[in-house]
C-alpha positions, 0 to 999 in steps of 0.5 A: 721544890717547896718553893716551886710549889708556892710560885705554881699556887700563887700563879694559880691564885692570881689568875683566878677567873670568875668565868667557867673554866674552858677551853680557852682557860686551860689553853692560857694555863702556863704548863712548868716541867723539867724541873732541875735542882742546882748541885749546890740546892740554891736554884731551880731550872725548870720549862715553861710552855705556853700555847699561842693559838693564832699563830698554832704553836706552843713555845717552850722556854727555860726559866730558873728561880731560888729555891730559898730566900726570895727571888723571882723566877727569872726567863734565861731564854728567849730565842726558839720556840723549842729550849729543853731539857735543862741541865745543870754544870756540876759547879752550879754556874751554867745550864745547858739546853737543847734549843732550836733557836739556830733552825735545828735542835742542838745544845745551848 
């Protein structure tokens, strides 16, 4: 979860601005939720929501990232707009979703 926190500050960091912070700022802000650990604790599952304001929606994807270690968050979605709820497998090999990537929302 530390590690989480780290990503979410670096992020922060990088995309600091000299502007005032305004509407169209906190609409390009990536907002992270849902964050799941792994049963083993070597993982994180976690949703990343963006806005895309020309085309009026705001699609959410899953990503996971290592906990410890190093590593890179890595996108495991990439079709839909809507991939939620991320849940890990008791043996920590597989995340299941409920996606709308079919036309409906059901488990991925």
């Amino acid at each position: 979860m530390r590690r989480l926190l780290l990503l979410l500050a670096a992020c922060a960091l990088a995309s600091a601005q000299k502007k005032p912070f305004d509407v169209n700022a906190l609409l390009e802000l990536k907002r992270i939720g849902d964050p799941q650990i792994s049963p083993d604790g070597k993982l994180v599952a976690f949703t990343v929501q963006t806005v895309d304001v020309a085309a009026n929606k705001k699609p959410v994807q899953v990503w996971v990232v290592p906990l410890e270690g190093g590593g890179q968050p890595r996108q495991i979605t990439q079709d839909g707009e809507s991939n939620q709820r991320p849940r890990w497998s008791p043996d920590s090999k597989r995340i299941a979703y409920v996606s709308d990537r079919g036309g409906s929302s059901q488990s991925g």
